[in-house]
C-alpha positions as CSV (number, residue, x, y, z in Angstrom):
1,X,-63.1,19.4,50.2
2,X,-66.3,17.9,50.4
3,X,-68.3,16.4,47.3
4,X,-72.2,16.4,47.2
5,X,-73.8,13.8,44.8
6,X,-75.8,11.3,44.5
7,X,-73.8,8.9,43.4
8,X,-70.2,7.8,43.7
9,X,-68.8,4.9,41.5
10,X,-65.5,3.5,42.0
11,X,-63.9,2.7,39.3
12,X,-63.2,3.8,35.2
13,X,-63.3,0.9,33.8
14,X,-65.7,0.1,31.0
15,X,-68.2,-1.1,34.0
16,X,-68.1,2.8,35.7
17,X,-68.1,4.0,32.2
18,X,-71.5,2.6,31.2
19,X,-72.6,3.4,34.6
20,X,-71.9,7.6,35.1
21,X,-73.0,7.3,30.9
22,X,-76.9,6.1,31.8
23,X,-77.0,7.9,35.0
24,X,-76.1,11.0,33.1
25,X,-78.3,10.2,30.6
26,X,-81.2,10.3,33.8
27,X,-79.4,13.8,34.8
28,X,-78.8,12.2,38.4
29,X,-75.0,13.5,39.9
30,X,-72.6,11.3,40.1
31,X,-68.4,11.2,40.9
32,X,-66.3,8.9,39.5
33,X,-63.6,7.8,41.7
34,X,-60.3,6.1,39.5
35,X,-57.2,4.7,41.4
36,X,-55.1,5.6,37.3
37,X,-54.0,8.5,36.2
38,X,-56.2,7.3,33.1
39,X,-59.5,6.0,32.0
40,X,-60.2,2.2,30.9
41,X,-59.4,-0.3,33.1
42,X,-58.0,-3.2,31.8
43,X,-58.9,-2.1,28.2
44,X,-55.2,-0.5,27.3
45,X,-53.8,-0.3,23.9
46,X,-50.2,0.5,23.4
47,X,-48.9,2.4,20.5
48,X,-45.8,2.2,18.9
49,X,-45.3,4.1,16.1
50,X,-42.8,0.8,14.4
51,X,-45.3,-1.0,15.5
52,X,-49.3,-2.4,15.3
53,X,-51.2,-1.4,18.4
54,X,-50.8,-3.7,20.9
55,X,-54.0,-4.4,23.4
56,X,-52.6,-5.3,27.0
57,X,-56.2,-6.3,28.5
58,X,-59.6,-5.8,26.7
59,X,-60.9,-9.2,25.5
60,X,-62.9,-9.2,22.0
61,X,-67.0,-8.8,21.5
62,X,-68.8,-10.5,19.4
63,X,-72.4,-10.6,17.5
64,X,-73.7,-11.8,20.9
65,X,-72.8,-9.1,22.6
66,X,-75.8,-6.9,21.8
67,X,-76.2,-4.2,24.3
68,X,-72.2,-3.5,24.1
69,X,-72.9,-3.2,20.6
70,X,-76.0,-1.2,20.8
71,X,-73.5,1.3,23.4
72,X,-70.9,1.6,20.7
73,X,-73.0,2.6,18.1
74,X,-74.6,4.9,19.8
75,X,-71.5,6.4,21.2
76,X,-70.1,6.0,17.5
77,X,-67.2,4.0,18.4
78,X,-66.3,2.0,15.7
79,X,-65.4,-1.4,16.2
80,X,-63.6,-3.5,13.2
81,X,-63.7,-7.4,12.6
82,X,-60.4,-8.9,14.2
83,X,-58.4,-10.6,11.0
84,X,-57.4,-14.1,11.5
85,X,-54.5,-15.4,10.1
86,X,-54.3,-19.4,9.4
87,X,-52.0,-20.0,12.4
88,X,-51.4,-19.4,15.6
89,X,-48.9,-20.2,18.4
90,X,-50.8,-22.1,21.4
91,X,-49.3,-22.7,24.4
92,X,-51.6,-25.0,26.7
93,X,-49.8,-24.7,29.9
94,X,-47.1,-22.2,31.2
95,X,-44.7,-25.4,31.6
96,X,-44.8,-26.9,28.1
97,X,-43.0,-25.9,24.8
98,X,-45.5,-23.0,22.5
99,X,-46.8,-25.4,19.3
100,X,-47.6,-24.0,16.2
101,X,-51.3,-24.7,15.1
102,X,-53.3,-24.4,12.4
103,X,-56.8,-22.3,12.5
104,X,-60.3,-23.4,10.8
105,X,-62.3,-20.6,9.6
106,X,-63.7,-17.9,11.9
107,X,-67.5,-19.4,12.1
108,X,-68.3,-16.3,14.2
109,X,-66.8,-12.5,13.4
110,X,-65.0,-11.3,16.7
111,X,-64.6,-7.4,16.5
């Protein structure tokens, strides 16, 4: 079966997302091509009904992150500030024992 377009992108992730979103927007064809059986790339949330939803991949955006932001909104996808607690478990090398630290305020919201 042959395919006519204009443009092929390989890939689903948020990168080939964005891309076949603003080439749409222009109306010039495109085909995404996607090695999954799912959308996203390495953004991947697990849910567990027992359980909060656990994110395998995605990393977090912050208020730098304009243009992603600028996307979301306009795509109304909410995004929601990630909640610190005061401590975490920090593990500075594969080979050494996980230490319990203590965090300092969150000078900068992640979402």
């Amino acid at each position: 079966m042959a395919i006519k377009t204009d443009v092929i992108i390989i890939g689903a992730g948020l990168t080939g997302l964005t891309l076949a979103y603003k080439l749409t927007e222009l109306s010039i064809p495109i085909v995404i091509l996607e090695a999954r059986n799912r959308v996203g790339g390495r953004i991947f949330t697990k849910h567990d009904p027992s359980q909060s939803p656990l994110e395998m991949g995605a990393t977090w955006l912050g208020e730098k992150h304009t243009a992603l932001i600028d996307l979301l909104n306009k795509l109304k996808i909410e995004i929601f500030e990630q909640k610190l607690g005061e401590t975490a478990i920090y593990e500075s090398i594969s080979t050494s024992p996980p230490q319990l630290v203590k965090l300092g305020p969150n000078e900068a919201p992640s979402y």
